[in-house]
C-alpha positions as a Markdown table, in Angstrom:
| # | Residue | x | y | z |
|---|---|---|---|---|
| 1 | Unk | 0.0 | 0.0 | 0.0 |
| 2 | Unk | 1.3 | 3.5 | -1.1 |
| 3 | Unk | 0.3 | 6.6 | 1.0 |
| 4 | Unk | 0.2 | 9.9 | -1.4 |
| 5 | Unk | 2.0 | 12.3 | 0.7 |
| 6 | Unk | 0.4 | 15.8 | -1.4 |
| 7 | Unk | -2.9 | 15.1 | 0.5 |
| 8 | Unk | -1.3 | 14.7 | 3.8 |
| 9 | Unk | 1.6 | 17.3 | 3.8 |
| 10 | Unk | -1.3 | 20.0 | 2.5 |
| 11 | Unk | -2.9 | 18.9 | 5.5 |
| 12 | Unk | 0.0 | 19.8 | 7.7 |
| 13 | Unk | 0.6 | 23.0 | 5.8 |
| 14 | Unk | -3.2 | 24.1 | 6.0 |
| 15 | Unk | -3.2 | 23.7 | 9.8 |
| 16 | Unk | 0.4 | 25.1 | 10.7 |
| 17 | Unk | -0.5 | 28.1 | 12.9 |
| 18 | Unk | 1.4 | 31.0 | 13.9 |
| 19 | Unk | 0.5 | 33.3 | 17.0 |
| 20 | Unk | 3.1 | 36.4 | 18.5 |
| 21 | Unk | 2.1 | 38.2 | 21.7 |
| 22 | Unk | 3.1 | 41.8 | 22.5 |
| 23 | Unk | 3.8 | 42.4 | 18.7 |
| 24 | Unk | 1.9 | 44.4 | 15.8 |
| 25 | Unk | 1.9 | 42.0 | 13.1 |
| 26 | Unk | 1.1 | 42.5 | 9.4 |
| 27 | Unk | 0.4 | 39.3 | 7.4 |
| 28 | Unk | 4.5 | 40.2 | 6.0 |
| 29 | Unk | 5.6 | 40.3 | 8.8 |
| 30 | Unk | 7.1 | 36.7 | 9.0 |
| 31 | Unk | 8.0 | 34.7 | 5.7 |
| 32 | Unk | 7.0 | 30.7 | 6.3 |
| 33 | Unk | 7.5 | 27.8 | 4.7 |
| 34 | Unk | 7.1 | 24.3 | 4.9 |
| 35 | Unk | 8.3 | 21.0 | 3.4 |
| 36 | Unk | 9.0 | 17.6 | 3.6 |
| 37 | Unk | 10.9 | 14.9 | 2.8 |
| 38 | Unk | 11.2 | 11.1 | 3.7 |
| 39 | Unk | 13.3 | 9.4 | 6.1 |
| 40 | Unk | 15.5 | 6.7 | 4.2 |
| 41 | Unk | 18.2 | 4.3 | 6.3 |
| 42 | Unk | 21.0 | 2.6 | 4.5 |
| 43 | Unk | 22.2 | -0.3 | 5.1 |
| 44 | Unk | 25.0 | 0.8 | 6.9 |
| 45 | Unk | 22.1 | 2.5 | 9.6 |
| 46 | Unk | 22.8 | 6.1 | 7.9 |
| 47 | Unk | 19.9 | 8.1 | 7.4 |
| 48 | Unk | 19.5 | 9.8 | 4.2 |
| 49 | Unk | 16.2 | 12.7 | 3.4 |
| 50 | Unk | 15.1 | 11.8 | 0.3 |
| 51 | Unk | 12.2 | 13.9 | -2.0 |
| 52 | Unk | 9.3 | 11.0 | -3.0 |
| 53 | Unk | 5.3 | 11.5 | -3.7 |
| 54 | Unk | 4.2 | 8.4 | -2.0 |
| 55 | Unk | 5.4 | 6.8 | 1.6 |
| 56 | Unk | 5.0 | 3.1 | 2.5 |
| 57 | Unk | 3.1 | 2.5 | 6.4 |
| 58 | Unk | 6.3 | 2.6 | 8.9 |
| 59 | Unk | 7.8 | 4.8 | 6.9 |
| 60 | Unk | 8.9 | 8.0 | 8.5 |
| 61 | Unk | 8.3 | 11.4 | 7.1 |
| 62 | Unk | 10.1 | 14.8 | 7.9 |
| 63 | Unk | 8.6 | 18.0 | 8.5 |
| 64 | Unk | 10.6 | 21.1 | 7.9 |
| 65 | Unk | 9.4 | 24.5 | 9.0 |
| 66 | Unk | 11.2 | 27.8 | 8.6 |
| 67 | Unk | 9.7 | 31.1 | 9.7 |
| 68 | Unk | 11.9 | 34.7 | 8.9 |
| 69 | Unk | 11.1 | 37.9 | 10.3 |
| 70 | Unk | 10.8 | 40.3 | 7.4 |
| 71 | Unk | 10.5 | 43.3 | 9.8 |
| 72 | Unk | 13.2 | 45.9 | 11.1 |
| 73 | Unk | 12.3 | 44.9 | 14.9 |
| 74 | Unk | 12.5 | 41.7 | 16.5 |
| 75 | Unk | 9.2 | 40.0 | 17.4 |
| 76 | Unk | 8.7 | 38.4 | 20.5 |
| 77 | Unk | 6.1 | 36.1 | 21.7 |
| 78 | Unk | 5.7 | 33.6 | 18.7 |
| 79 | Unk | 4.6 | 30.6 | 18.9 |
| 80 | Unk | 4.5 | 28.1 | 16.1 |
| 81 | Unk | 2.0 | 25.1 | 15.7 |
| 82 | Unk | 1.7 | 22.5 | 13.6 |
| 83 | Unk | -0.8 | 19.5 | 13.7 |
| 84 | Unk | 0.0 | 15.7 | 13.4 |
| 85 | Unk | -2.3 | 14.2 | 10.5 |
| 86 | Unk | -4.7 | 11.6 | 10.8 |
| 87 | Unk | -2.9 | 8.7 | 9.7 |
| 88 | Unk | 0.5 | 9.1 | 11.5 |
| 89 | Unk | 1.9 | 8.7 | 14.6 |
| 90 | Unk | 4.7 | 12.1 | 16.0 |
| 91 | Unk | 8.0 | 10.6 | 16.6 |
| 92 | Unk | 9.2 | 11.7 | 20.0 |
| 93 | Unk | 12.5 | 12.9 | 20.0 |
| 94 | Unk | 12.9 | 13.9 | 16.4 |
| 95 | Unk | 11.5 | 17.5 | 17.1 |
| 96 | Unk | 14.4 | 19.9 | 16.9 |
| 97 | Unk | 14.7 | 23.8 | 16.5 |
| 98 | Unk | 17.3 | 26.4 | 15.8 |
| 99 | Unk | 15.9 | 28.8 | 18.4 |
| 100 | Unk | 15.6 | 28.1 | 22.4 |
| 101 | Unk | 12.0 | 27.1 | 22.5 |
| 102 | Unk | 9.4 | 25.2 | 25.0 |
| 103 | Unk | 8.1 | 22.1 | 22.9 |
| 104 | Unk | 4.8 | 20.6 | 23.5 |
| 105 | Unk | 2.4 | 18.4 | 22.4 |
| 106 | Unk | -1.3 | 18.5 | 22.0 |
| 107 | Unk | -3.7 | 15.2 | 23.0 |
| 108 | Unk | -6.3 | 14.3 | 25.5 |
| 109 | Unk | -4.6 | 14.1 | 28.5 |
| 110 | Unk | -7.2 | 14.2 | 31.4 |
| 111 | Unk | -10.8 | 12.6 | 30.8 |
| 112 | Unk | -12.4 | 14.5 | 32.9 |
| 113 | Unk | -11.5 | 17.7 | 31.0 |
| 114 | Unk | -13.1 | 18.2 | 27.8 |
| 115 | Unk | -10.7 | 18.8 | 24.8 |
| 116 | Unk | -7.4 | 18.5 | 24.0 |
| 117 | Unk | -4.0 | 20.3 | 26.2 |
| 118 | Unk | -0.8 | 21.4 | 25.6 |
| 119 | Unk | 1.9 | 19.1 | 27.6 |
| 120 | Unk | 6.1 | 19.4 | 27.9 |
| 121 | Unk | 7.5 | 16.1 | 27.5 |
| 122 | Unk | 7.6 | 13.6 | 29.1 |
| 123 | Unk | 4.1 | 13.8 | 28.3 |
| 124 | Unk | 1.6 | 12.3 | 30.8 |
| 125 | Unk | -2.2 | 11.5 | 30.7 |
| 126 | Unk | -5.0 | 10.4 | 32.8 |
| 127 | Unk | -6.7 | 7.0 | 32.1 |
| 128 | Unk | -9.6 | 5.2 | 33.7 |
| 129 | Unk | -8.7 | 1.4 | 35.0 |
| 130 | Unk | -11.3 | -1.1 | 35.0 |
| 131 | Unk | -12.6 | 0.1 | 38.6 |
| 132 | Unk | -12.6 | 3.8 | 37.6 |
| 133 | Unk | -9.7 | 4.8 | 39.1 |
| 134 | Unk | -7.8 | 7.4 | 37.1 |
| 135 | Unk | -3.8 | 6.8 | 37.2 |
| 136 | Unk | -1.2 | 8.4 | 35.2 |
| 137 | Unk | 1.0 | 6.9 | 32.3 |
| 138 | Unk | 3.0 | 8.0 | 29.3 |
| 139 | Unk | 1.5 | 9.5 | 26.3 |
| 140 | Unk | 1.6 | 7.3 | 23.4 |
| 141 | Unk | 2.8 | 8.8 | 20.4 |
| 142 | Unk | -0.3 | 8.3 | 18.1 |
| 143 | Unk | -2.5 | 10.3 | 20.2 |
| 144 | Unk | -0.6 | 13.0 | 19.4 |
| 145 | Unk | -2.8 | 16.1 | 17.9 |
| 146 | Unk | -0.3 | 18.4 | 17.3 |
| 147 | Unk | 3.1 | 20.1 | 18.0 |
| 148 | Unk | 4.4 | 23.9 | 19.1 |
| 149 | Unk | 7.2 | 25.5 | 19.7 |
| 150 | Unk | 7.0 | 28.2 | 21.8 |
| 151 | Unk | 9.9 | 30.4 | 21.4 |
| 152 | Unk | 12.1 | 31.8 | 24.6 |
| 153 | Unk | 13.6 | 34.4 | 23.0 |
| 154 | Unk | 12.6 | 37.1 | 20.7 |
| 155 | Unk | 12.9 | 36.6 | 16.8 |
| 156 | Unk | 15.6 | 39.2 | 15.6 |
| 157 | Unk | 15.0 | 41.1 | 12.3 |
| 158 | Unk | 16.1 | 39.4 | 9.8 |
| 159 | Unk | 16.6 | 36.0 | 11.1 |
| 160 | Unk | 15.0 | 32.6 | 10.3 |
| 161 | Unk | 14.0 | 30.1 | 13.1 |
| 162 | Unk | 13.5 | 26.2 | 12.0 |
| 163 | Unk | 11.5 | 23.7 | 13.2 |
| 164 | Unk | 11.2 | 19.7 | 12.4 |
| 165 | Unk | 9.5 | 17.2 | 13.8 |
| 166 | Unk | 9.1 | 14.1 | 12.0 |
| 167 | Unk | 5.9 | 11.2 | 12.4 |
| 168 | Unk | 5.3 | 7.5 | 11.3 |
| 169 | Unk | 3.1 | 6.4 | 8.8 |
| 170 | Unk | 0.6 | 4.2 | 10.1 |
């Protein structure tokens, strides 16, 4: 079975959100883009990034996301969001970016609380045993929404921050 990546990585790119607090943004203000590539290993266990249109399930796809500030000023407060697609499970520990930033990840964590939340990793949710009783354990990764950076220090004119986080095919 072959998995056409355009539907799923214009699913990724239609949901990648973008928030900054404390700063007057035009919709210039910060170039973005977003791209992927798959995850090939060698034989000799290096891995290689490799451009395809279709993905195999257990494959491994990786996201790419760059975001430069076209402004003269820096601008603090942004936070950048992307969603995991139905379909594919994140990766945990693959997430990297080029700026200090807080990483999280959004899933139902606490089913008492309607909705999904935000968590750092380790990630930890609530589940019900057979008696009711709610007790912790980790997250699993395929009930992982989505992903945000949240970035610790401003964005200086001029500069491009990247993020990647990568995610399983099921």
């Amino acid at each position: 079975m072959f998995v056409h990546i355009p539907q799923m990585s214009r699913a990724v790119f239609a949901g990648a959100a973008l928030s900054m607090v404390g700063f007057s943004a035009s919709a210039d203000a910060l170039a973005s883009t977003f791209s992927f590539l798959i995850v090939e290993t060698q034989e000799d266990g290096q891995e290689r990034l490799v451009e395809r249109g279709t993905v195999r399930p257990g494959e491994v796809i990786h996201y790419q996301l760059s975001h430069e500030n076209m402004t003269d000023d820096p601008m603090a407060g942004i936070v950048i969001a992307a969603p995991v697609p139905d379909g594919v499970s994140l990766t945990l520990g693959a997430e990297t970016t080029s700026i200090e930033a807080v990483f999280e990840v959004q899933a139902e964590l606490d089913p008492v609380q309607e909705g999904l939340e935000w968590s750092t990793l380790p990630a930890m949710r609530l589940v019900a045993d057979a008696d009711g009783n709610l007790h912790e354990e980790p997250l699993p990764e395929e009930e992982v929404a989505s992903v945000r950076w949240t970035f610790s220090e401003p964005l200086a004119a001029g500069e491009t921050a990247f993020n990647s986080y990568r995610v399983r095919v099921d």
